[in-house]
py3Dmol code that shows the C-alpha trace and the ligand (Angstrom):
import py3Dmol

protein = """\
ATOM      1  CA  UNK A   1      91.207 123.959 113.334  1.00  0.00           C
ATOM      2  CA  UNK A   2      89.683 125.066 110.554  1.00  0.00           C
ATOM      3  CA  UNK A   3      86.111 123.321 110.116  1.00  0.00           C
ATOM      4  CA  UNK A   4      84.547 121.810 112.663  1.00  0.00           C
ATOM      5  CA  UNK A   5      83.918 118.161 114.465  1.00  0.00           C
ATOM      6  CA  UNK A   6      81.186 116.170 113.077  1.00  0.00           C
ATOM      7  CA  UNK A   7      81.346 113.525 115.927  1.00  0.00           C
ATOM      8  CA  UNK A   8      77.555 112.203 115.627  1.00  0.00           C
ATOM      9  CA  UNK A   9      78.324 111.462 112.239  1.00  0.00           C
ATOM     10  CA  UNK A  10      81.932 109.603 113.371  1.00  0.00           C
ATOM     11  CA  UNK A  11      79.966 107.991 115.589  1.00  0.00           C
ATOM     12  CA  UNK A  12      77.479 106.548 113.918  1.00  0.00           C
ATOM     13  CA  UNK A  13      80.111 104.601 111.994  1.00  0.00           C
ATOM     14  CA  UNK A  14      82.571 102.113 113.083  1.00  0.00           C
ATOM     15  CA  UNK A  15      86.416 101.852 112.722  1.00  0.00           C
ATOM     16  CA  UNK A  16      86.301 100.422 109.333  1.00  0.00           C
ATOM     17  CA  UNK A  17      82.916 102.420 107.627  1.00  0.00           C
ATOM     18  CA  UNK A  18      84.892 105.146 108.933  1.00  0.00           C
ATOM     19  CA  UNK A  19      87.920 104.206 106.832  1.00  0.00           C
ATOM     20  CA  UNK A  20      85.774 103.281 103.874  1.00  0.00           C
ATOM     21  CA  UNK A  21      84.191 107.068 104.196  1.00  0.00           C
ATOM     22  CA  UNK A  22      86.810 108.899 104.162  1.00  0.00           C
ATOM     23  CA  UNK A  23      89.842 107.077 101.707  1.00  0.00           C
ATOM     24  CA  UNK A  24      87.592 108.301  98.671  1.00  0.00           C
ATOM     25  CA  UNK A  25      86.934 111.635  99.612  1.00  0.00           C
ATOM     26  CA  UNK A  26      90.871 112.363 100.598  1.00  0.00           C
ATOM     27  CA  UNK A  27      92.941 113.700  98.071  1.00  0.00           C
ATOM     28  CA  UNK A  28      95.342 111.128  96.498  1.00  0.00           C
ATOM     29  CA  UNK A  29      99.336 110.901  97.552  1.00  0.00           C
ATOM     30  CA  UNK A  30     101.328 113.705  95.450  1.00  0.00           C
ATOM     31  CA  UNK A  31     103.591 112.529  93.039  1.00  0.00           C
ATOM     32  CA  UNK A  32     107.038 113.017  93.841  1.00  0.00           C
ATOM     33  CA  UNK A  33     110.423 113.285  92.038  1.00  0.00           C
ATOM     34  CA  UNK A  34     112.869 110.724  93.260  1.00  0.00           C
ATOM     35  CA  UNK A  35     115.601 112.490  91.513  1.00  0.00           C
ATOM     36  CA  UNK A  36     115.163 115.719  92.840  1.00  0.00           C
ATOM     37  CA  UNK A  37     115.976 113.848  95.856  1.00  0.00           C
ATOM     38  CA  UNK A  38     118.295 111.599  96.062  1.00  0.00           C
ATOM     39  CA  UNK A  39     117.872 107.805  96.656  1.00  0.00           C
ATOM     40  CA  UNK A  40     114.767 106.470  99.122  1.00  0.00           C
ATOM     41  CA  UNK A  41     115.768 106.518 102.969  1.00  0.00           C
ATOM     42  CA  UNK A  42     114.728 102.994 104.176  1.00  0.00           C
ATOM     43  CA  UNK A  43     111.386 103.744 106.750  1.00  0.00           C
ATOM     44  CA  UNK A  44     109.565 101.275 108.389  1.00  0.00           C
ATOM     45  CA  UNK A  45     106.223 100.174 110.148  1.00  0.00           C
ATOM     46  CA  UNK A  46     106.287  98.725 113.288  1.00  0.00           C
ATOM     47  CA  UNK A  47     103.918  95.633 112.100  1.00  0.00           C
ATOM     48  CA  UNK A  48     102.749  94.301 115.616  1.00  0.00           C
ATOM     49  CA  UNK A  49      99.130  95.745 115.554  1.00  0.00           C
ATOM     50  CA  UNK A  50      97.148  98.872 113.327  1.00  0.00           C
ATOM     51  CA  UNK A  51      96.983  99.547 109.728  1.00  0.00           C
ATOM     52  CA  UNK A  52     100.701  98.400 108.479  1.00  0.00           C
ATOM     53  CA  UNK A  53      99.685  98.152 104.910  1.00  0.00           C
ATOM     54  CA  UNK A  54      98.326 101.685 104.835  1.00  0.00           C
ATOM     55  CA  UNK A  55     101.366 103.390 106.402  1.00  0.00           C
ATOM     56  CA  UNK A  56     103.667 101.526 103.678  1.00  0.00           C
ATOM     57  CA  UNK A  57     101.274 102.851 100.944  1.00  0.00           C
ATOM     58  CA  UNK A  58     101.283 106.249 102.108  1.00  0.00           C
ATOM     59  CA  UNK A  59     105.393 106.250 102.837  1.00  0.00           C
ATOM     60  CA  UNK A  60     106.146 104.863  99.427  1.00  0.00           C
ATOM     61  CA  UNK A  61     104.217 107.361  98.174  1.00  0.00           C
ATOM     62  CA  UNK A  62     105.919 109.888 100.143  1.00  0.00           C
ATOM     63  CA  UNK A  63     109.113 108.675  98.406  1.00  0.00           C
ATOM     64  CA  UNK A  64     110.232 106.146 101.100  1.00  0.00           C
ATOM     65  CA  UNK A  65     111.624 102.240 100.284  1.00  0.00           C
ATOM     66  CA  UNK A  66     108.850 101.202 103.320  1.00  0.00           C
ATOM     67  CA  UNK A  67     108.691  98.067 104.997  1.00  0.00           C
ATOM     68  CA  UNK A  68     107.224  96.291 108.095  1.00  0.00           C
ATOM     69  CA  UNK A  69     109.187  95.930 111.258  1.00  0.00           C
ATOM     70  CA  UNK A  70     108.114  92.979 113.536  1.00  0.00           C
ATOM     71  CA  UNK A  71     112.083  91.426 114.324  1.00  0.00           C
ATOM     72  CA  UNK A  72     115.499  92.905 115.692  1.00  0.00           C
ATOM     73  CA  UNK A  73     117.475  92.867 112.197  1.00  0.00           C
ATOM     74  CA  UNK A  74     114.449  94.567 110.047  1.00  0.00           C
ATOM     75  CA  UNK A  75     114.777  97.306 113.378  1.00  0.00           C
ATOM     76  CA  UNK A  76     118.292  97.443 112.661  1.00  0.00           C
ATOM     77  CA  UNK A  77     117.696  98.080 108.630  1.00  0.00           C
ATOM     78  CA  UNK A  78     115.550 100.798 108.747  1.00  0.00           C
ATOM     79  CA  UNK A  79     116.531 104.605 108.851  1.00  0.00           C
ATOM     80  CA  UNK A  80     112.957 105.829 110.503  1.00  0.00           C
ATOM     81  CA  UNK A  81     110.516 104.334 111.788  1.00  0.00           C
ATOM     82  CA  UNK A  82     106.429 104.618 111.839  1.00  0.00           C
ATOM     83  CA  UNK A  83     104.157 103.553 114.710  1.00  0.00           C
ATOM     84  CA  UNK A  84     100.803 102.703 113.789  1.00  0.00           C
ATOM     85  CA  UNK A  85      97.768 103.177 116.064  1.00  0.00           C
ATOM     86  CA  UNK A  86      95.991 100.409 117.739  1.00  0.00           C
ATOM     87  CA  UNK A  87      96.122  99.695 121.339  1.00  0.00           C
ATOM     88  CA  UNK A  88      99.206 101.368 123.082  1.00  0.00           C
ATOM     89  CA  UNK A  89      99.075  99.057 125.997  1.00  0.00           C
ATOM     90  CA  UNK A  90      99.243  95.849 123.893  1.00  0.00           C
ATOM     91  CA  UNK A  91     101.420  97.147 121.251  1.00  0.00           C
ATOM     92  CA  UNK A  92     103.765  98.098 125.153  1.00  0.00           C
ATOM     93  CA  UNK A  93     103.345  94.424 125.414  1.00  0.00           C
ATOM     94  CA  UNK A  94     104.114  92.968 121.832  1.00  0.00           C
ATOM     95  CA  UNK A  95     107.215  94.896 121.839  1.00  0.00           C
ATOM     96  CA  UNK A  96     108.505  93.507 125.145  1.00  0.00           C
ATOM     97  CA  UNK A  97     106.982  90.027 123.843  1.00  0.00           C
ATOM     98  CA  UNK A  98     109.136  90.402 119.864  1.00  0.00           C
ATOM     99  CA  UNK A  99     112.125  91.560 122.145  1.00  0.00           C
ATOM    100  CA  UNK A 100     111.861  94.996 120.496  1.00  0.00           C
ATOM    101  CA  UNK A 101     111.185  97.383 123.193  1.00  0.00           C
ATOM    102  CA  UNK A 102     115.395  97.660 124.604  1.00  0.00           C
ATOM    103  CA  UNK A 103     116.443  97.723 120.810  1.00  0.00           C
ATOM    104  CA  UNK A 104     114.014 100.163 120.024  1.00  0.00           C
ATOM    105  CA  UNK A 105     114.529 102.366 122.785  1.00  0.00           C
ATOM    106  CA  UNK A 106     118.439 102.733 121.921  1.00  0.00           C
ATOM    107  CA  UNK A 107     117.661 103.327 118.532  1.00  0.00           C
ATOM    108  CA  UNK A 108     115.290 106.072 119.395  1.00  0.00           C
ATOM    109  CA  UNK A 109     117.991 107.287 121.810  1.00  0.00           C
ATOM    110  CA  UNK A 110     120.882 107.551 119.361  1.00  0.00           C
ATOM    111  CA  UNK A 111     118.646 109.784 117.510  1.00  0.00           C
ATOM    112  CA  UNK A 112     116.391 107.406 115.026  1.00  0.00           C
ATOM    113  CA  UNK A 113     113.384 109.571 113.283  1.00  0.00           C
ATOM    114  CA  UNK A 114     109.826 108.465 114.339  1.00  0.00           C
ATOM    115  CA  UNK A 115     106.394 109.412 113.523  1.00  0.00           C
ATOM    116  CA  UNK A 116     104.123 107.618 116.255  1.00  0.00           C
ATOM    117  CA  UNK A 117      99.984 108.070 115.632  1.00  0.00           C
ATOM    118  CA  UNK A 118      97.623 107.858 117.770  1.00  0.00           C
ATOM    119  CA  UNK A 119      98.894 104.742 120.126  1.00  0.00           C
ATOM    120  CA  UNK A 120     102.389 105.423 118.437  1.00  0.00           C
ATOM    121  CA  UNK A 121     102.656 108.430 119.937  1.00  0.00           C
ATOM    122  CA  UNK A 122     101.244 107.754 123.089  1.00  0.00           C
ATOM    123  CA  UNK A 123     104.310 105.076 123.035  1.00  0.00           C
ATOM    124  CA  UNK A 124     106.703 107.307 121.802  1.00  0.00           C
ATOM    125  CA  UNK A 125     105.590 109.812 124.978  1.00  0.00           C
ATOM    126  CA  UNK A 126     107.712 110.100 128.281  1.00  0.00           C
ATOM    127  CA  UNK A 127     104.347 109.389 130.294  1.00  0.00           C
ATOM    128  CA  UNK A 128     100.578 109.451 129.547  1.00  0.00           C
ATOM    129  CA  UNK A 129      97.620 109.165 131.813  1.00  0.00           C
ATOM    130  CA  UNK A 130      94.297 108.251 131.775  1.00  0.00           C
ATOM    131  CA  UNK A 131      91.022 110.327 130.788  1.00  0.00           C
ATOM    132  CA  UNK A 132      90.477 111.578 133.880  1.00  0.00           C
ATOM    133  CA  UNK A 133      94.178 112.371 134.040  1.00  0.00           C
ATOM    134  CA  UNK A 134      94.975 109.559 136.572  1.00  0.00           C
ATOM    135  CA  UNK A 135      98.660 108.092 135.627  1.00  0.00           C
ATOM    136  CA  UNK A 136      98.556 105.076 133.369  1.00  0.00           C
ATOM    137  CA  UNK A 137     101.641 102.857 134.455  1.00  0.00           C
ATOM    138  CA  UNK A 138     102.214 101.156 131.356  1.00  0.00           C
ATOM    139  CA  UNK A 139     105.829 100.732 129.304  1.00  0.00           C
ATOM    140  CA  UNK A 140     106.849 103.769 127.201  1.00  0.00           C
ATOM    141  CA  UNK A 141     109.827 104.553 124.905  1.00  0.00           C
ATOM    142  CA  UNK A 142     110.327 107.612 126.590  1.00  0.00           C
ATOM    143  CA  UNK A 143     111.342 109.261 123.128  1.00  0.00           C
ATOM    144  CA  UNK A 144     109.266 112.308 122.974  1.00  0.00           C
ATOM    145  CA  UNK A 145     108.967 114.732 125.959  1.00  0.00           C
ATOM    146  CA  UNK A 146     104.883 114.613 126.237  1.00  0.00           C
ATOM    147  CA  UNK A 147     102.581 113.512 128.850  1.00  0.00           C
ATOM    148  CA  UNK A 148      99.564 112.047 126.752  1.00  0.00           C
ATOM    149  CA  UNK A 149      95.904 111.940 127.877  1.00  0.00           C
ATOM    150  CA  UNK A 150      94.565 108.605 126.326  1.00  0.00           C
ATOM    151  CA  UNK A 151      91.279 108.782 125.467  1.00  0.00           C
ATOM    152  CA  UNK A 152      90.942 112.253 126.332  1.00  0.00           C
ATOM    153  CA  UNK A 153      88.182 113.092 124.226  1.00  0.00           C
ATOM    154  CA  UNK A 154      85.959 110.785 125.887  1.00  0.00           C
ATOM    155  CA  UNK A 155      83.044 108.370 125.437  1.00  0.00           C
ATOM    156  CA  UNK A 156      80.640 110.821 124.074  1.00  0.00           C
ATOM    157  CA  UNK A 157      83.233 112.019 121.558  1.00  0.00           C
ATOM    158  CA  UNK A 158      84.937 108.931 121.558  1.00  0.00           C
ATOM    159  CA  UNK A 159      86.066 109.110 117.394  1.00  0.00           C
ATOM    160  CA  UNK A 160      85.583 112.133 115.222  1.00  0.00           C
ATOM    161  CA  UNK A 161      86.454 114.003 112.165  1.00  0.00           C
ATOM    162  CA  UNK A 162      87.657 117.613 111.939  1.00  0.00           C
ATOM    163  CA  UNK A 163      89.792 119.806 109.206  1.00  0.00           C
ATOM    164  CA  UNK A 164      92.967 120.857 110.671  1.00  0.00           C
ATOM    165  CA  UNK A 165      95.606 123.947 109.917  1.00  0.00           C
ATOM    166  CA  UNK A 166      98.876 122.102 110.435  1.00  0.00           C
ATOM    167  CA  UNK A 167     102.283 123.618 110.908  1.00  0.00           C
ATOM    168  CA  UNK A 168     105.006 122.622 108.176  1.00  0.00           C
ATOM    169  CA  UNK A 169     102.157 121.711 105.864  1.00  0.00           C
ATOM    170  CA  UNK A 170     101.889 123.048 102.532  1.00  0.00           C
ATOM    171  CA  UNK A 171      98.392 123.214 101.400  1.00  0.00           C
ATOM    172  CA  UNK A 172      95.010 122.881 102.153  1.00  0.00           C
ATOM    173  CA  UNK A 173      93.559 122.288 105.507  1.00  0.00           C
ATOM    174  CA  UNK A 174      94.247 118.115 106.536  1.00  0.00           C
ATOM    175  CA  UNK A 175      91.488 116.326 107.285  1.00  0.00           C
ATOM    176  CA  UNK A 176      92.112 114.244 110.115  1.00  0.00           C
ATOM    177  CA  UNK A 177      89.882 110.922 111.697  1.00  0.00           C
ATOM    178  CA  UNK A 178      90.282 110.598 115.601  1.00  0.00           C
ATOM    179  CA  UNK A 179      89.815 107.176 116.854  1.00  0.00           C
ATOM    180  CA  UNK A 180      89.621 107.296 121.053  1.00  0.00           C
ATOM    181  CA  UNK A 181      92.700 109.730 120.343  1.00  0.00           C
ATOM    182  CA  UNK A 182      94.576 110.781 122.724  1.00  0.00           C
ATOM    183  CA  UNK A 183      96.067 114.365 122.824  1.00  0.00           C
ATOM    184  CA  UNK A 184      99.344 116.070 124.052  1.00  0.00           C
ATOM    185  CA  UNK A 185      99.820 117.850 127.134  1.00  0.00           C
ATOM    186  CA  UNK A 186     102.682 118.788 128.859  1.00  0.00           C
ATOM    187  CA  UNK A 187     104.876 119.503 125.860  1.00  0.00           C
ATOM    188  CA  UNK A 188     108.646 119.540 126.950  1.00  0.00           C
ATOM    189  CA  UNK A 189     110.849 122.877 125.965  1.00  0.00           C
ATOM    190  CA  UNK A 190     111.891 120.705 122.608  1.00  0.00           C
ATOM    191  CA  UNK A 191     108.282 119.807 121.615  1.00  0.00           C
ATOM    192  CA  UNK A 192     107.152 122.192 118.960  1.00  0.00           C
ATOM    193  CA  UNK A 193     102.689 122.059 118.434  1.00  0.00           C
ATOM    194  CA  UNK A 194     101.696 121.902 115.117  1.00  0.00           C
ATOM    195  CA  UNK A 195      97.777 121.676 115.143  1.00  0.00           C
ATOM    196  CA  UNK A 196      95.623 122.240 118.159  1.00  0.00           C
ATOM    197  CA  UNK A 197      91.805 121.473 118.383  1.00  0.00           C
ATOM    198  CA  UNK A 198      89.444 123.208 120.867  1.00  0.00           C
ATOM    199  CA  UNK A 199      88.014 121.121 123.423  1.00  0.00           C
ATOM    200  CA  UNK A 200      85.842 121.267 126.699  1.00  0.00           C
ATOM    201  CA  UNK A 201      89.641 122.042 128.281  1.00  0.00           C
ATOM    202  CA  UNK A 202      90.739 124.679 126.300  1.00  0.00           C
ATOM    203  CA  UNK A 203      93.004 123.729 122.992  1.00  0.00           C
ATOM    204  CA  UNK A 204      94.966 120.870 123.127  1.00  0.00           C
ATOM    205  CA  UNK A 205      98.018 119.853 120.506  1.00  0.00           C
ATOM    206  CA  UNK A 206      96.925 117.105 118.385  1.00  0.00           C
ATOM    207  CA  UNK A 207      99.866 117.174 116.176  1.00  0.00           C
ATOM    208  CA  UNK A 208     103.635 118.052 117.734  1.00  0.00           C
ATOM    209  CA  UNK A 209     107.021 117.535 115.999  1.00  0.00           C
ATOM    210  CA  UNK A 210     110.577 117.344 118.775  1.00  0.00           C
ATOM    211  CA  UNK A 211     113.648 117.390 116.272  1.00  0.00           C
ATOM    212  CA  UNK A 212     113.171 114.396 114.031  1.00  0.00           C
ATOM    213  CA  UNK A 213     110.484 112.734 115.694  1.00  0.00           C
ATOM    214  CA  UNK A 214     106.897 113.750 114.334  1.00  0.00           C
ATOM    215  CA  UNK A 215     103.611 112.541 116.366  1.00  0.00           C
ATOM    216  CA  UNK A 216      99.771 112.783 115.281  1.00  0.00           C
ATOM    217  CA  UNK A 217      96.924 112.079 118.079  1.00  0.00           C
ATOM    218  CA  UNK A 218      94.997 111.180 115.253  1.00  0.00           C
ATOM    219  CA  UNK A 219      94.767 108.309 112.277  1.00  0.00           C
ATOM    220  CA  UNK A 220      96.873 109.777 109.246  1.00  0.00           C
ATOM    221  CA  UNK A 221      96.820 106.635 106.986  1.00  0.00           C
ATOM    222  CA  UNK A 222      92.778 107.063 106.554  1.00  0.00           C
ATOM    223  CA  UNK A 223      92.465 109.754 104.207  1.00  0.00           C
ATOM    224  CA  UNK A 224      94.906 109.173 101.475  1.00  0.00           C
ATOM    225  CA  UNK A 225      96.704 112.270 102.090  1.00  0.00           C
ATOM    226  CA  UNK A 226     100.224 111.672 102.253  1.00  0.00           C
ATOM    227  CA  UNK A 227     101.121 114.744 103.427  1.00  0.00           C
ATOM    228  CA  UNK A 228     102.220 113.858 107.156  1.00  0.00           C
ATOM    229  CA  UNK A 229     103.973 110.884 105.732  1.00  0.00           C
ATOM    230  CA  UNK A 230     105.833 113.133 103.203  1.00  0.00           C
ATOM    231  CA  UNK A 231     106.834 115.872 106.268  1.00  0.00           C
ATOM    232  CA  UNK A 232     107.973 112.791 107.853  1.00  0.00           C
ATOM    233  CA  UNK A 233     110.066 111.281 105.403  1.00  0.00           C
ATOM    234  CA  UNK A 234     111.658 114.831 104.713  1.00  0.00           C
ATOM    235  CA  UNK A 235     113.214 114.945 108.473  1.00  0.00           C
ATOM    236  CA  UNK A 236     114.529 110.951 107.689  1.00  0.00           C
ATOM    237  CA  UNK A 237     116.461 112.370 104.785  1.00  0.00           C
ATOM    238  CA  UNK A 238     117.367 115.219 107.284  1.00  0.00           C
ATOM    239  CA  UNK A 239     120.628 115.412 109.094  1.00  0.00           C
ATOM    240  CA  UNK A 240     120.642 114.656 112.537  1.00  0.00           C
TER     241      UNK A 240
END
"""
ligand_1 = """\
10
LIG
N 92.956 104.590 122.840
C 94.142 103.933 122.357
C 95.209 103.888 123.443
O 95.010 104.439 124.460
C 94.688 104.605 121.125
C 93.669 104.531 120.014
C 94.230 104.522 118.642
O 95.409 104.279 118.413
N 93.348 104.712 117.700
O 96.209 103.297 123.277
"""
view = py3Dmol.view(width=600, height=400)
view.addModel(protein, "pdb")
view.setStyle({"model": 0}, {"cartoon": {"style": "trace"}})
view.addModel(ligand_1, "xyz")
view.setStyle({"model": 1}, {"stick": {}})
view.zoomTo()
view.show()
């Protein structure tokens, strides 16, 4: 991590003023040459909770045809798929509730790409607990092989800001907006780290990528930097 955590300042300002702050100051999508590329791989956003609209933005702008996800046959049209934050226990229950959680799950499993944040990637995870590192028995996708700590930065810290040095990132240091993130412990033999922030507990991964599937403990769609989407639309075009 390259600057440091501002979290009086994060906390001082709600979900949304937090949003507000920090699109402006981000630095805008880069452009990108479709025909150095080929045509757009088909991505979409699980639309059942979070910011949907965002995550197209920053895909299309990452060179992706994006579009929401809420039913079986837009699952079965997509060729990755993003999972916004929000609430990983509800989103656990809109998924059973949309019938999308057994789909899902054998997409995932026959290799699909996925970038989870935040309460995607607790989702994506094979278990998670709670702060105090209690087991939370809730539905997972079992995709990535992580145990997540929800919440683990705590009430006192509960949503911050900090400059990160992330692996397989061209560029400047990514400014990234935690909102009661969790973090990644546990990483399986597959599960490679990518940015780490110090903590009361030592450094924890905040950002970890297993194959094709990518996964941020933080909020990626609030700064206007596309660059996370554009790592993660790279590995869709991948081969498996
Ligand atoms: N705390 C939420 C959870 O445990 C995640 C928060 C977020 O996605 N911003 O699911």
């Amino acid at each position: 991590m390259r600057a440091t955590r501002v979290p009086g300042e994060a906390l001082a300002r709600g979900h949304q003023a937090t949003r507000e702050a920090a699109r402006p100051a981000g630095p805008q999508p880069a452009a990108h040459d479709p025909e150095a590329e080929g045509p757009p791989p088909t991505v979409g956003v699980l639309a059942l909770q979070g910011d949907v609209l965002e995550h197209l933005r920053l895909l299309e702008a990452a060179g992706a045809h994006a579009v929401p996800v809420a039913r079986t046959d837009e699952l079965a049209a997509v060729d990755g798929l993003l999972l916004p934050g929000g609430e990983s226990t509800t989103i656990g229950r809109l998924l059973e509730l949309f019938g999308l959680r057994a789909p899902l799950q054998e997409r995932l499993a026959a290799g699909m790409p996925a970038f989870g944040t935040c309460a995607g990637a607790i989702l994506l995870g094979r278990a998670t607990t709670l702060d105090d590192g209690t087991p939370s028995p809730q539905p997972l996708l079992g995709a990535l092989d992580v145990v997540t700590r929800r919440n683990a930065f705590g009430r006192q810290v509960a949503s911050f800001e900090a400059d990160l040095d992330v692996g397989e990132l061209d560029g400047a240091a990514l400014h990234a907006v935690f909102i009661r993130a969790p973090w990644f412990e546990q990483l399986g033999p597959a599960v490679h780290p990518l940015a780490h922030v110090p903590t009361s507990q030592g450094e924890q991964a905040v950002v970890v990528r297993q194959g094709r599937i990518l996964a941020s403990a933080f909020h990626p769609e609030l700064t206007g930097d596309a660059r996370l989407h554009q790592r993660f639309v790279a590995l869709v075009r991948q081969p498996a």
